[in-house]
N, C-alpha and C positions, 0 to 999 in steps of 0.2 A: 424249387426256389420259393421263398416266403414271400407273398405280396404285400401282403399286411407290413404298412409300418407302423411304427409308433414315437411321432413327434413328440419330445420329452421337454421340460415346462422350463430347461435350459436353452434348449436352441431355439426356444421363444425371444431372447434376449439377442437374439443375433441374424431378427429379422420372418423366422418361421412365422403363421400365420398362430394369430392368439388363440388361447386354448380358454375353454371358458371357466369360467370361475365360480366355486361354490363352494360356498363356507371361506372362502378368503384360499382356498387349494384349489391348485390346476388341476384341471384333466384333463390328461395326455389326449393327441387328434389322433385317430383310430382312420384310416386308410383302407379300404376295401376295393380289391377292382372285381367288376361286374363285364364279361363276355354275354355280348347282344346278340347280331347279327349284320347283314347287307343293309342298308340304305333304303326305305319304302316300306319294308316290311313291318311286320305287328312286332317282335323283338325291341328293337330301339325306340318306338312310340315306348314300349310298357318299361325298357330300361329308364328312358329319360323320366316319368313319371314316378318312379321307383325310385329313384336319385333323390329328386325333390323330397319326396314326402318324409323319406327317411333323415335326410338332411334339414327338412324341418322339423322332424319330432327330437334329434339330437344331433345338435351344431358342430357337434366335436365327434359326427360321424362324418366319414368324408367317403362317398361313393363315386368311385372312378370308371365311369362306363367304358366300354371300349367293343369298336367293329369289328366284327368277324366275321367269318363265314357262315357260321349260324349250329346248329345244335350238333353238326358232326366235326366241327373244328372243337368247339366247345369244351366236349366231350376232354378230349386228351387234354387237353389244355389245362385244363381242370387236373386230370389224372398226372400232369408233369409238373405241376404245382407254378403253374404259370396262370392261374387265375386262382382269384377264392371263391367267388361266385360265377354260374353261369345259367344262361336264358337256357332249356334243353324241353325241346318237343316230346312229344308221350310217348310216340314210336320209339325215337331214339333211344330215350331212358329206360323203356321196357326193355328194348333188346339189350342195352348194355346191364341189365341189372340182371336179368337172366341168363345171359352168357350165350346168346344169338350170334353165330360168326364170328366169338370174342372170347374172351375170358370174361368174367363177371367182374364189375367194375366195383372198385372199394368207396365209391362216391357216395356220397349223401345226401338225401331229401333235405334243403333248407326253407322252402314253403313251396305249394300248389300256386301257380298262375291264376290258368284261368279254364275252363273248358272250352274244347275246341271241336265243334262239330263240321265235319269236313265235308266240301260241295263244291261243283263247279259253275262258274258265272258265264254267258253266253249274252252277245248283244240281244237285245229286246226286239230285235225286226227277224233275227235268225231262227233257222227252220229248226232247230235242235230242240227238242221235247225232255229226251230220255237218253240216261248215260252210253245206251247203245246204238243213239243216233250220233254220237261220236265218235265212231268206233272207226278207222280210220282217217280220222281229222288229225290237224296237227294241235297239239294241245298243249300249254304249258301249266309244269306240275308243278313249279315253285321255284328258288334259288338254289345252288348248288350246296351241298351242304346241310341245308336246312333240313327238318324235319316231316316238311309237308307233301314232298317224293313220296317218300316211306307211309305215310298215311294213304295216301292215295294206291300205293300199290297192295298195302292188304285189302281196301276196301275194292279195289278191282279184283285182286286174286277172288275173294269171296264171294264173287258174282261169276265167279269163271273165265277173266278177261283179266290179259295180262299186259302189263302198264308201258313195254318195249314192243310187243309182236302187233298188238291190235289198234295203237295208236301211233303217231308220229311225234314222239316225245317230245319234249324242247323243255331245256332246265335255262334257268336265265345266271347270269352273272348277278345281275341287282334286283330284289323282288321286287321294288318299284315298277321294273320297265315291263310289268306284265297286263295292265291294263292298257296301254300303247299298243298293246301287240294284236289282242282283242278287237281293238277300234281300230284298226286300218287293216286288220283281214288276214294278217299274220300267221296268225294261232286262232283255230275258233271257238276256243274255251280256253279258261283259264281257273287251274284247280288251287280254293286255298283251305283256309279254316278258323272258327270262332267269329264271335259277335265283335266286330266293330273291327275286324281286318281292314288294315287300309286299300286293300286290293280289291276288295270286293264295295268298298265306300268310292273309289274314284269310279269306279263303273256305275256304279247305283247312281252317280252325280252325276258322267256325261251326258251329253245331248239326248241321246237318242234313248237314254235307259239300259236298263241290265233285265237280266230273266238268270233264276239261279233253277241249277236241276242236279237235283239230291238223291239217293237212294229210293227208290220206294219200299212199301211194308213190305214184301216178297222178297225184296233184295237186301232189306234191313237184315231178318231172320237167317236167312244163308249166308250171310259176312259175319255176324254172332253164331252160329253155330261152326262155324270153319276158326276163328278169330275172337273167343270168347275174354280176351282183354279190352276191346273195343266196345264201348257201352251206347247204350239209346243219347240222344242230347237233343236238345229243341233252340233253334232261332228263334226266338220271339218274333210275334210281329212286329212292327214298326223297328226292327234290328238296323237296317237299313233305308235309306229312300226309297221310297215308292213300294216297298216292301208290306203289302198290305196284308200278307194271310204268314202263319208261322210256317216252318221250314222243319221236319222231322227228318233226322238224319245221323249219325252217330260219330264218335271219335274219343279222344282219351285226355287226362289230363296234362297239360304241361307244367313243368316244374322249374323251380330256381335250384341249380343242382349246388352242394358246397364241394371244395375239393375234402377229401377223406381224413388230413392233417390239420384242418380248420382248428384252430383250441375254442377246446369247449365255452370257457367266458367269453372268445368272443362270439361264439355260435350265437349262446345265451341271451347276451346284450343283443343282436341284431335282431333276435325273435321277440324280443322284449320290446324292442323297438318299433318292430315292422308291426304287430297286436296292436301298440298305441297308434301307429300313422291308418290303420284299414280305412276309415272313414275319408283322414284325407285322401289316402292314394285312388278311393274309390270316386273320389269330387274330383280328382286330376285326369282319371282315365276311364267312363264307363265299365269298360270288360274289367277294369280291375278290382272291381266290385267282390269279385271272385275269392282274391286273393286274402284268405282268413286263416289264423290257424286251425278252427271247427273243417273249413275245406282239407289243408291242407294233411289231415287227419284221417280224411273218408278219403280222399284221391287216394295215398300211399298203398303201393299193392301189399306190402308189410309194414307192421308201426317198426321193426328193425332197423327198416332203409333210411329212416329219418335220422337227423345227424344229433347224437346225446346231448348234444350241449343246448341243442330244440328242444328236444323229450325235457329236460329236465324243466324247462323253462314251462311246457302245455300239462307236465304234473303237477306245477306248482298251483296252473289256474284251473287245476280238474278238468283239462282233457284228456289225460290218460292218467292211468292207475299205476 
């Protein structure tokens, strides 16, 4: 099913919302809906700021965000033609683009997010040092759905520790309620990923402080050599509160995936678009900083996976030949 509508410069006349005007000719309003995720998590921050920017650099885009479950609802969703755009974590889109427990997905790279280096947070008074001082805690790995499970269990396979037998998993319904669970003793870690997660910001901000604990170099090299799609990434210092020293630690890039029947002008137009908004999107949202088409370029595991109607748009500005 097609999502994309397009409001015609007749049924303006009968109350539809105005189309704007240039050269004294309408331009039809261009409808787009956009798959998020759960409520709390990094998804819907970076959708809502995605909205805007885009919505401000062309009025007669209209970006319609929408809740989900997060990059494993997404996923189909996309492929049923019941989204045109979708929020899809690195993991996710790796396994579906390679054909991981799946068939290879006909979906499309429409830009890179953002990099997301994956860690878990622990209160700041807790005995927890190192990821194998967790090692039968109860832990929560993210929302259902989402893609942050899946990161977390190759970076555990590739230490030798698997994310069902050696922990006491706990997937949440809403990524929000994963900080709450932390602070009152729940769960004694809580695993997520990237610069300015709001999971790891509400911990950093309560009372008592956060403490985050990452891979170390030893454990880095043996999750890259088991898992060599998974790349080095760095936390900045000052990433978060009280976050005084950087955080070395790895993970992949997230993407905005399109569905596979997207038409190419409007691909086009949206990559045309989204190039113009970077600077605002990146004033709306720090981590969105990221989101360029030069990133969106170097992320792609093949310039293939990128959807044509982009390519034609990063050939025309010479980034691809």
């Amino acid at each position: 099913m097609t999502i994309i509508r397009i409001v015609c410069a007749a049924a303006l006349l009968f109350g539809a919302a105005a189309a704007a005007q240039e050269g004294g000719k309408a331009i039809p309003e261009t409808i787009v809906s956009l798959g998020t995720a759960t409520p709390g998590g990094g998804f819907p921050v970076y959708g809502a700021a995605f909205t805007a920017a885009m919505q401000a650099a062309d009025p007669t885009l209209k970006i319609a965000p929408r809740n989900t479950k997060g990059s494993y609802e997404n996923i189909p969703l996309l492929e049923a033609g019941q989204l045109d755009l979708g929020l899809v974590a690195g993991e996710p889109a790796y396994e579906a683009f390679m054909g991981i427990g799946r068939k290879p997905t006909p979906l499309k790279i429409f830009s890179a997010i953002s990099s997301n280096p994956g860690m878990f947070v622990v209160r700041a008074e807790s005995p927890y040092k190192t990821i194998r001082d967790l090692v039968g805690k109860p832990v929560a790995f993210g929302a259902k759905g989402s893609g942050l499970p899946i990161l977390a269990r190759y970076v555990l396979d590739g230490i030798g520790l698997d994310q069902e037998k050696d922990f006491t998993a706990v997937y949440l319904d809403r990524a929000g309620d994963g900080p709450a669970m932390v602070l009152d003793g729940r769960v004694a870690a809580l695993w997520g990923a990237g610069i300015g997660w709001p999971g790891f910001k509400a911990m950093s901000e309560s009372p008592g402080g956060a403490r985050f604990i990452a891979p170390d170099e030893a454990e880095i090299a043996r999750i890259r050599a088991k898992h060599t799609f998974l790349k080095p990434m760095l936390v900045p210092a000052g990433s978060y509160p009280h976050q005084d020293l950087a955080i070395s630690s790895l993970g992949s890039w997230s993407f905005v995936l399109a569905r596979a029947d997207l038409p190419d002008d409007v691909a086009y137009r949206l990559a045309k678009t989204l190039h113009a908004a970077e600077a605002d999107l990146g004033a709306r949202l720090p981590q969105a900083k990221e989101t360029t088409a030069a990133n969106t370029v170097a992320a792609a595991p093949r310039v293939e996976l990128i959807h044509p109607g982009v390519l034609r748009y990063f050939k025309e500005i010479g980034l691809v030949k």
